[in-house]
ZAMARGU-4260 file (C-alpha; in steps of 0.2 Angstrom, whole numbers, plus 5000, padded with zeros to 4 digits):
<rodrens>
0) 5118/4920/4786 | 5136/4919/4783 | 5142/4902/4782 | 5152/4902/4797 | 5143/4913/4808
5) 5135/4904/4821 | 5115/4900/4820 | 5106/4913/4832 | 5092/4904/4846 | 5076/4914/4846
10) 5069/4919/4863 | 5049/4918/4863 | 5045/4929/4874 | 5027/4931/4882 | 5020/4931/4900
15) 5039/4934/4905 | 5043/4952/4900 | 5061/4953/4910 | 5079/4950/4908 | 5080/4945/4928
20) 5081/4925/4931 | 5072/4923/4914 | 5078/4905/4913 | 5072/4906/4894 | 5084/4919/4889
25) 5098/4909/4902 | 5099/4895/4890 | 5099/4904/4875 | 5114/4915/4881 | 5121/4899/4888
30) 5124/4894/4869 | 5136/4906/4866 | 5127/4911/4851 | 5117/4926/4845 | 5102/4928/4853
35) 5084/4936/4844 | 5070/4941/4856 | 5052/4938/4849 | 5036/4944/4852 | 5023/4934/4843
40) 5003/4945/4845 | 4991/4931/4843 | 4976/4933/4854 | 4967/4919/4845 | 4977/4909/4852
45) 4971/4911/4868 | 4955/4904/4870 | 4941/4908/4877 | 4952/4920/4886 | 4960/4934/4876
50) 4968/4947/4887 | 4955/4960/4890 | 4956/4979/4888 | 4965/4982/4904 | 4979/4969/4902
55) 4980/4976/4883 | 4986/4992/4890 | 4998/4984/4902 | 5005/4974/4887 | 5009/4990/4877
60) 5019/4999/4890 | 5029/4984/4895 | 5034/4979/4879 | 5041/4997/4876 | 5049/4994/4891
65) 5059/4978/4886 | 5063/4982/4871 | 5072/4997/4880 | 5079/4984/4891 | 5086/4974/4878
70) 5094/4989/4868 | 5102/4993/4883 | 5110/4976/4882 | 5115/4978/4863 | 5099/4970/4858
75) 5081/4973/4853 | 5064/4965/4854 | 5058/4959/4835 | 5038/4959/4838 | 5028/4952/4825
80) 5006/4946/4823 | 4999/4930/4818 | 4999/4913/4822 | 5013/4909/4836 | 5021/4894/4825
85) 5019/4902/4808 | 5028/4917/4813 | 5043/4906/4822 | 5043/4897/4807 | 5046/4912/4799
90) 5060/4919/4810 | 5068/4904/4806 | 5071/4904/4789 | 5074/4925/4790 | 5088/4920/4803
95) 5094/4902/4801 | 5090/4900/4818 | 5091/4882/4826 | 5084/4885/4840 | 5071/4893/4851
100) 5068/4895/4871 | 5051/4900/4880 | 5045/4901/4898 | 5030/4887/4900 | 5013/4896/4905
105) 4999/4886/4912 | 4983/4892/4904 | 4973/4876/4895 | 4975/4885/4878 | 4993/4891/4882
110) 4997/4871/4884 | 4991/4864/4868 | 4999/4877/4858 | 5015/4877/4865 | 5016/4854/4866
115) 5009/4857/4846 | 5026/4869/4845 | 5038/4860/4852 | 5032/4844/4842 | 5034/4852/4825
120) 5050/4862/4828 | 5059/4847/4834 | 5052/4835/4818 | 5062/4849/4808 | 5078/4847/4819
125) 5075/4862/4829 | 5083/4863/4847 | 5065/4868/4856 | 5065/4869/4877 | 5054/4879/4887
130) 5058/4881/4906 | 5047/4888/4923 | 5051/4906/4922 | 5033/4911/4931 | 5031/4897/4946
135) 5041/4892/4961 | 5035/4874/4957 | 5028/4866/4942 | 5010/4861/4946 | 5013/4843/4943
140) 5030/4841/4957 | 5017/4845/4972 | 5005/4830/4974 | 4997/4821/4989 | 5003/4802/4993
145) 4991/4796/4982 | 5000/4806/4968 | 4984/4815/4965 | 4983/4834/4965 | 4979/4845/4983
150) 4962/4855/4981 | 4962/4861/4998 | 4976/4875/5000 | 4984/4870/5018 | 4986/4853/5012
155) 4996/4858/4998 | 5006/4872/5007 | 5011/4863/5018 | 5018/4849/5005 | 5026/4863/4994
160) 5037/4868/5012 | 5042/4852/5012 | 5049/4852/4996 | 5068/4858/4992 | 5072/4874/4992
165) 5073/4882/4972 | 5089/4888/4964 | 5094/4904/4969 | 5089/4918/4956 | 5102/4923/4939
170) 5104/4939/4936 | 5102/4947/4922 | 5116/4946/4906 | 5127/4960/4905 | 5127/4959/4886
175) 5118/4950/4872 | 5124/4944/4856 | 5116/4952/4841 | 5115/4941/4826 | 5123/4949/4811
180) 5105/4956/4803 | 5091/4960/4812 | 5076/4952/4806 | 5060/4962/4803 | 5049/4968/4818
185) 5033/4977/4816 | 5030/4991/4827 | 5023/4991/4843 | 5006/5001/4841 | 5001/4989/4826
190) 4995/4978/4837 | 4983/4991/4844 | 4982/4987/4863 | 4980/5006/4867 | 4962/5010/4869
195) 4956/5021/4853 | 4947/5031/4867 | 4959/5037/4882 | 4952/5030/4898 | 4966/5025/4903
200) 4974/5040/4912 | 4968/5032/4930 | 4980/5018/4925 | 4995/5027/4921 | 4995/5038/4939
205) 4993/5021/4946 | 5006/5011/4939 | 5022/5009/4931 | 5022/4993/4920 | 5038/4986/4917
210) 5053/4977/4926 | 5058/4992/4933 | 5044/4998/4940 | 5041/4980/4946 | 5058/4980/4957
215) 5053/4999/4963 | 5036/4992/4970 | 5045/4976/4977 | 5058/4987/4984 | 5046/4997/4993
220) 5035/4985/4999 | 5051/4978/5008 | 5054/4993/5016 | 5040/4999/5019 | 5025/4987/5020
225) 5032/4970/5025 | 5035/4971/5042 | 5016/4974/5044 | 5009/4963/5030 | 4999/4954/5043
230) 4989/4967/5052 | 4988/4981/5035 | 4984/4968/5022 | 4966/4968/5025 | 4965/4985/5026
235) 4960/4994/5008 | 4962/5011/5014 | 4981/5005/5019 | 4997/5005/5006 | 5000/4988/5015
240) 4999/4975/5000 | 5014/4972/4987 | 5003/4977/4972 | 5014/4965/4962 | 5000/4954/4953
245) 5001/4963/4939 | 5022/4961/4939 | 5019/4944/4941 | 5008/4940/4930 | 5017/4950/4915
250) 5032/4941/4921 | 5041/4957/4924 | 5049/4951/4940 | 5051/4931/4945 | 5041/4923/4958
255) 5057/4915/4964 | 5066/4932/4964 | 5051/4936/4977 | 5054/4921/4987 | 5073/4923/4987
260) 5073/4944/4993 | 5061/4938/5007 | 5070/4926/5013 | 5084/4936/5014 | 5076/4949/5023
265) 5066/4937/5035 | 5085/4937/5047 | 5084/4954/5051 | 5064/4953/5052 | 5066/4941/5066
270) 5076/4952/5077 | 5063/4964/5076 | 5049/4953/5078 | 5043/4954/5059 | 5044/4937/5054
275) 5029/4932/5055 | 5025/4946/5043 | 5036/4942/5027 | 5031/4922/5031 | 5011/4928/5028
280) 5016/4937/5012 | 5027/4920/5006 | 5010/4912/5010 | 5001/4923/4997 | 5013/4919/4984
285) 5008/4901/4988 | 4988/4906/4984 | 4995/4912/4968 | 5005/4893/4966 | 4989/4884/4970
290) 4978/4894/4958 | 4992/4890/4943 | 4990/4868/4952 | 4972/4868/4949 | 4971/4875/4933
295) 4984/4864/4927 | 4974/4848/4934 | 4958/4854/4932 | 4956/4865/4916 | 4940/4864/4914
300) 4937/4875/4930 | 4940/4890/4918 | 4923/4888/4909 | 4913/4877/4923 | 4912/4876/4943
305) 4924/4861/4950 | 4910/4855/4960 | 4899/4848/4945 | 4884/4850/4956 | 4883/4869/4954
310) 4880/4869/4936 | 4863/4868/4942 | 4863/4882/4955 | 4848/4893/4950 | 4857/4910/4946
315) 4847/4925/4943 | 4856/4933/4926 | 4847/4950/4931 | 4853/4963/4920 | 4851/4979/4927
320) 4859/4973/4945 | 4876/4965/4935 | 4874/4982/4925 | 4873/4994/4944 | 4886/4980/4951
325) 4899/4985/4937 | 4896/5004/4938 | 4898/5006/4955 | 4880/5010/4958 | 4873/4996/4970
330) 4869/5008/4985 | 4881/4998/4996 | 4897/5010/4997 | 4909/4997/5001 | 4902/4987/4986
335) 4905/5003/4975 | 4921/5010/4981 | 4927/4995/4976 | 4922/4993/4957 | 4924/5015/4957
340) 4944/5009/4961 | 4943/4993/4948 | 4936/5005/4934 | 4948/5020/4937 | 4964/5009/4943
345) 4964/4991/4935 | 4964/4986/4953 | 4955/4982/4966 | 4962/4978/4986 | 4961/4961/4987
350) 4948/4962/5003 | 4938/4972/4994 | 4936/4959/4979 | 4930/4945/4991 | 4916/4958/4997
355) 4910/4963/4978 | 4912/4945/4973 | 4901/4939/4987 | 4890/4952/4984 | 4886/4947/4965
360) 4886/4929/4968 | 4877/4930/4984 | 4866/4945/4986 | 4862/4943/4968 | 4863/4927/4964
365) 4872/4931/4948 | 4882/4917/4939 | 4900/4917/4946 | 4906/4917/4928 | 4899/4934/4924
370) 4909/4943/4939 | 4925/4934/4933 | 4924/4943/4913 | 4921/4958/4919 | 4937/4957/4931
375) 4944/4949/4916 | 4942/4963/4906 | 4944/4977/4919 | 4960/4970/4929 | 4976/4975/4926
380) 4981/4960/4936 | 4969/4950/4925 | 4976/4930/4926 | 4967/4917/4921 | 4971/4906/4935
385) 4969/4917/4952 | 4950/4925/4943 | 4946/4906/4941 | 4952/4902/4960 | 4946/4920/4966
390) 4928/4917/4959 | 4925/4898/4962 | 4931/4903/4980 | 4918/4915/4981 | 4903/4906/4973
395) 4908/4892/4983 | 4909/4878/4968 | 4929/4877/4968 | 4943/4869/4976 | 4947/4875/4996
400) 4930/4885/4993 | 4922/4895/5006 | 4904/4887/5013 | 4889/4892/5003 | 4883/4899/5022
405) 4898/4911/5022 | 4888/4926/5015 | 4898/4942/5017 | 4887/4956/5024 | 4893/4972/5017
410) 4891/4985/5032 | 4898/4973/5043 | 4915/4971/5032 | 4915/4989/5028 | 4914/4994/5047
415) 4929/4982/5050 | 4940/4985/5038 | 4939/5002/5033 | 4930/5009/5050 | 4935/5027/5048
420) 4929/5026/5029 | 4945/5033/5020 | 4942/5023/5006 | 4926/5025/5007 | 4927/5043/5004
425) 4944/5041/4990 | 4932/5034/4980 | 4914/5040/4984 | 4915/5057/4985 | 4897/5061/4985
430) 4896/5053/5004 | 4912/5062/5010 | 4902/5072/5021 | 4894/5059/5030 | 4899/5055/5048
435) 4907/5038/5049 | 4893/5032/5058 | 4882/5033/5044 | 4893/5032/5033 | 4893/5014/5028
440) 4876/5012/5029 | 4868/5029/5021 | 4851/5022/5021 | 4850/5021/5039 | 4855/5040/5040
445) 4841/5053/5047 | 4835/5063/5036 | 4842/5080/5043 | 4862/5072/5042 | 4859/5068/5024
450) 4851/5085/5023 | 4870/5092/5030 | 4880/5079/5018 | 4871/5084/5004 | 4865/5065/5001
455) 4850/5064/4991 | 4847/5046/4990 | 4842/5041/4975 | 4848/5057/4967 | 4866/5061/4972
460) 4869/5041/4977 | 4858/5025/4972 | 4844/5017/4984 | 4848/4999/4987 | 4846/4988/4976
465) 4843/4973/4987 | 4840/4972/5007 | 4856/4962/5011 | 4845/4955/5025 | 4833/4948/5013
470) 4846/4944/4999 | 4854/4931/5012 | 4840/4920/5015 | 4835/4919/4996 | 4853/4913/4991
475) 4854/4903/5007 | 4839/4893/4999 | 4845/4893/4984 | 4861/4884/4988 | 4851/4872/5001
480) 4844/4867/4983 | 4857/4860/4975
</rodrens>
């Protein structure tokens, strides 16, 4: 570096792929100095939990995204493999940077690496902050009188309401300062997140990873979606969710950007008697605040139930029903229109998940752990906090869990929330020609309607695998047995 020039701050970049209220990249412009955004690959890093397949191929196209971002703004995105400190290290001695900036993440692994950076980079006399970029509170600033933290989910809602309102939002920079050399940055398909085979075509019609497809699908939820959150959530045939967990999760828009554009648009919901609407969406982003508390607080819940006594729940680790569960081939249509969507979307309406989920754990008594890797893998939304909370809840064994009585039955939730079978027959062609009174329940069909829809059970669309009926009382005893 010239020996005037001012010492560039590197901004690590990971689970916070935008320029919008990115707090990390605030307080490296803030310096007045150049500014070098980094990518650092290092899945090994990650645990137990390195992103699956799904989340890979997300990765890819938002990190293209970015760095076309940051070029707008006179920068560009320096990406490079290995260990996360090594390579800082690195950058620093290309650059003669004093100092690096990150957004926190919450993930067990995430936190050791990241104290174990900080620690080092300082003892060399390195500026080294990390900031909340990705919640609205930090886990540990929402605690009961006992200062202990919340696991039951109203409790600790109703404590975070009570809590001052954040910061507005900062936009994004107008410009960024480029340091006088560009260090070196590997290119983007090195790091090999694109599948080798292309099965990912059902991803891209569904998606637009990105910032800017982020504030397109905020946008339209706003106008379009919000001001019947409430009665359409629920409803998987329905465009009425925000689709923005894997935005959020990628960090491609700010959960206090959310909660600040809904709040600005609750005024004018109550004049048209919406509120109600836009305050039970704020509430979902509050699931997504208690997920990131528990694992915080409780880390071991991504490995092992919270509720120690279900380490000894008898599961049945059949092969062949996880195999038929996963494919979409269980013979209950709900059940498989919802892993058919999971497998060609990398989503799955969230409704939808609680029936399939309550169906492995339940129905089939397999080990809640085996439905949360195969999300993991599968879910373009894949976050290691919400799985853990989504699946514990399921099973039972976590924090603000349902009873181990609440068995969903799959007809039932079907007929309810989908009664005319529209997503049924989006994803089950093969039963389209079913009337919707049979619809749900194909089994129950007279031979002379399936004859007409051209059902061949067995043949054209699996038998059951279980009698729901029966599959209730054997996991009802099971969990009487712990």
């Amino acid at each position: 570096m010239p020996q005037n020039s001012p010492a560039p701050s590197l901004v690590w970049f990971r689970q916070d792929l935008r320029l919008d209220d990115n707090p990390a990249l605030t307080a490296a412009v803030e310096r007045g100095c150049p500014v070098i955004p980094v990518f650092i690959w290092a899945p090994q890093e990650e645990g137990a939990w390195p992103p699956g397949a799904a989340s890979r191929w997300w990765l890819h196209q938002s990190l293209q995204r970015l760095d076309g971002d940051l070029r707008d703004k006179g920068a560009r995105l320096v990406i490079r493999e290995g260990p996360s400190l090594g390579q800082l290290q690195k950058l620093i001695d290309e650059t003669g940077a004093d100092a690096v900036f990150w957004n926190r993440r919450y993930e067990p692994a995430a936190i050791a690496r990241d104290t174990d950076a900080k620690k080092e980079l300082r003892t060399h006399g390195l500026v080294a902050e990390s900031f909340n970029g990705n919640l609205l509170f930090e886990p540990w600033e929402v605690a009961t009188r006992e200062k202990k933290p919340f696991q039951v989910f109203t409790a600790f809602w109703r404590a975070v309401l009570s809590l001052p309102e954040r910061e507005d939002p900062v936009a994004a920079p107008t410009s960024l300062r480029a340091p006088k050399t560009w260090p070196a940055s590997i290119p983007l398909d090195t790091l090999r997140l694109e599948p080798r085979i292309d099965w990912a075509s059902g991803l891209r019609e569904a998606w637009q990873p990105g910032a800017a497809g982020a504030n397109q699908r905020f946008e339209q939820f706003l106008n379009q979606a919000a001001s019947r959150y409430k009665i359409t959530r629920d409803l998987p045939a329905e465009p009425g969710t925000s689709r923005l967990s894997p935005h959020l999760h990628f960090g491609e828009i700010s959960p206090r950007r959310i909660w600040h554009d809904v709040q600005g648009w609750l005024p004018l919901a109550r004049r048209t008697g919406a509120a109600e609407h836009g305050e039970t969406f704020l509430k979902e982003l509050g699931w997504r605040e208690f997920a990131h508390h528990l694992l915080f607080h409780f880390p071991h819940t991504a490995e092992r139930p919270l509720r120690s006594r279900f380490e000894q729940f008898p599961a049945d680790n059949n092969r062949q029903y996880l195999t038929a569960w996963q494919r979409g081939q269980t013979g209950y249509p709900i059940v498989d229109a919802g892993m058919r969507e999971l497998w060609h979307t990398g989503w799955m309406h969230n409704r939808v998940r609680m029936i399939v989920a309550s169906f492995l754990v339940k129905d089939l008594l397999a080990p809640w752990s085996s439905g949360a890797k195969w999300f993991w893998d599968t879910l373009v939304d894949a976050d290691l906090a919400n799985n853990t909370l989504g699946w514990q809840w399921s099973a039972g064994c976590g924090a603000d869990a349902a009873p181990f009585f609440r068995i969903f039955n799959p007809v039932t939730q079907s007929r309810k929330f989908d009664p005319h079978g529209v997503y049924l027959r989006r994803w089950l062609p093969e039963l389209a020609s079913l009337p919707d009174k049979w619809l749900h329940e194909p089994w129950q069909a007279p031979a002379n309607v399936l004859q007409l829809a051209d059902v061949v059970p067995g043949r054209t669309y699996p038998d059951r695998i279980v009698d729901h009926d029966v599959a209730r009382k054997r996991a009802l005893e099971a969990f009487k047995s712990i």
